[in-house]
C-alpha positions as CSV (number, residue, x, y, z in Angstrom):
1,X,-3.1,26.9,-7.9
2,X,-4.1,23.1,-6.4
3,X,-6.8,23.3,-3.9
4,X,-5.3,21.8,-0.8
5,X,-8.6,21.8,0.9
6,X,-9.7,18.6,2.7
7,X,-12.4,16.5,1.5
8,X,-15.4,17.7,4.2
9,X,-17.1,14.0,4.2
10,X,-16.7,10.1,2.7
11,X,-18.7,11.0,-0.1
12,X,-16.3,13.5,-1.3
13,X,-12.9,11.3,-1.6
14,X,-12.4,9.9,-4.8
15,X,-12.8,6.1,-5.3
16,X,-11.1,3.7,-7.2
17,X,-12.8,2.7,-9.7
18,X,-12.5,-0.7,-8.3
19,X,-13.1,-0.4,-5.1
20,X,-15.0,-2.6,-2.9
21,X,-17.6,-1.6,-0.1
22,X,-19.1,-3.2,3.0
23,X,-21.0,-1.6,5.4
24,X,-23.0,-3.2,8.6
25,X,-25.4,-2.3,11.3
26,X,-25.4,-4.5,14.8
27,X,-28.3,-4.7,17.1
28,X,-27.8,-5.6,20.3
29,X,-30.8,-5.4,22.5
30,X,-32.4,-2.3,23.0
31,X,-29.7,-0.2,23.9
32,X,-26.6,-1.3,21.6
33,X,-26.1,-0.5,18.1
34,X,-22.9,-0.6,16.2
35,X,-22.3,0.7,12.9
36,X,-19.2,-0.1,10.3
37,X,-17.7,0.1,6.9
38,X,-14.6,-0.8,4.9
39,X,-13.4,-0.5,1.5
40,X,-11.1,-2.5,-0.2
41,X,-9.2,-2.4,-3.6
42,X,-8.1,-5.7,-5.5
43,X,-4.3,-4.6,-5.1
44,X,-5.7,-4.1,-1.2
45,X,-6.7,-7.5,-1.2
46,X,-3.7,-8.9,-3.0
47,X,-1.2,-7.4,-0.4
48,X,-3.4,-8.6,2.7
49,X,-2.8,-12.5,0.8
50,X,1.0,-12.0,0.5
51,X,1.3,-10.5,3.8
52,X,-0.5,-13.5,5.6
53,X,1.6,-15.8,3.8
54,X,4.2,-14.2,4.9
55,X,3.5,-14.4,8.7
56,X,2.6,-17.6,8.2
57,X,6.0,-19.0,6.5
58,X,7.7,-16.9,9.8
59,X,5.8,-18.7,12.2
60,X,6.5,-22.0,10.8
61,X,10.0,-21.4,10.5
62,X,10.4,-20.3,14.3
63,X,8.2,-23.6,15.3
64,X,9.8,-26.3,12.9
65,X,12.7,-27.9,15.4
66,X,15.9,-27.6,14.4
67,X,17.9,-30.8,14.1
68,X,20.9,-30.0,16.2
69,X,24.7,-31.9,15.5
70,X,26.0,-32.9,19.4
71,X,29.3,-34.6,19.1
């Protein structure tokens, strides 16, 4: 049988074996402090590019004037 168990922590998912990391820490004063991370594959990173295009090839259709016939 599969163990369907759920992985208890990050550490414990499997990675890709190319799989990009980032993690940061923010300071604010004395009293703020934000923590973060992200991971990224290539493919990831690939799809984000075509998707933008994407969005931006709709925008520009919707705010290139049409050139309209009035007779």
């Amino acid at each position: 049988m599969a163990d369907l168990t759920a992985p208890s922590s990050d550490n414990d998912i499997p990675t890709h074996p190319e799989e990009i990391k980032a993690t940061y820490n923010l300071k604010i004063g004395k009293s703020i402090s934000l923590q973060g991370s992200a991971r990224i594959t290539p493919a990831g990173i690939v799809t984000v590019g075509i998707t933008t295009l994407l969005v931006a090839l709709a925008f520009t259709a919707l705010a290139t004037p049409r050139r309209r016939d009035w007779r």
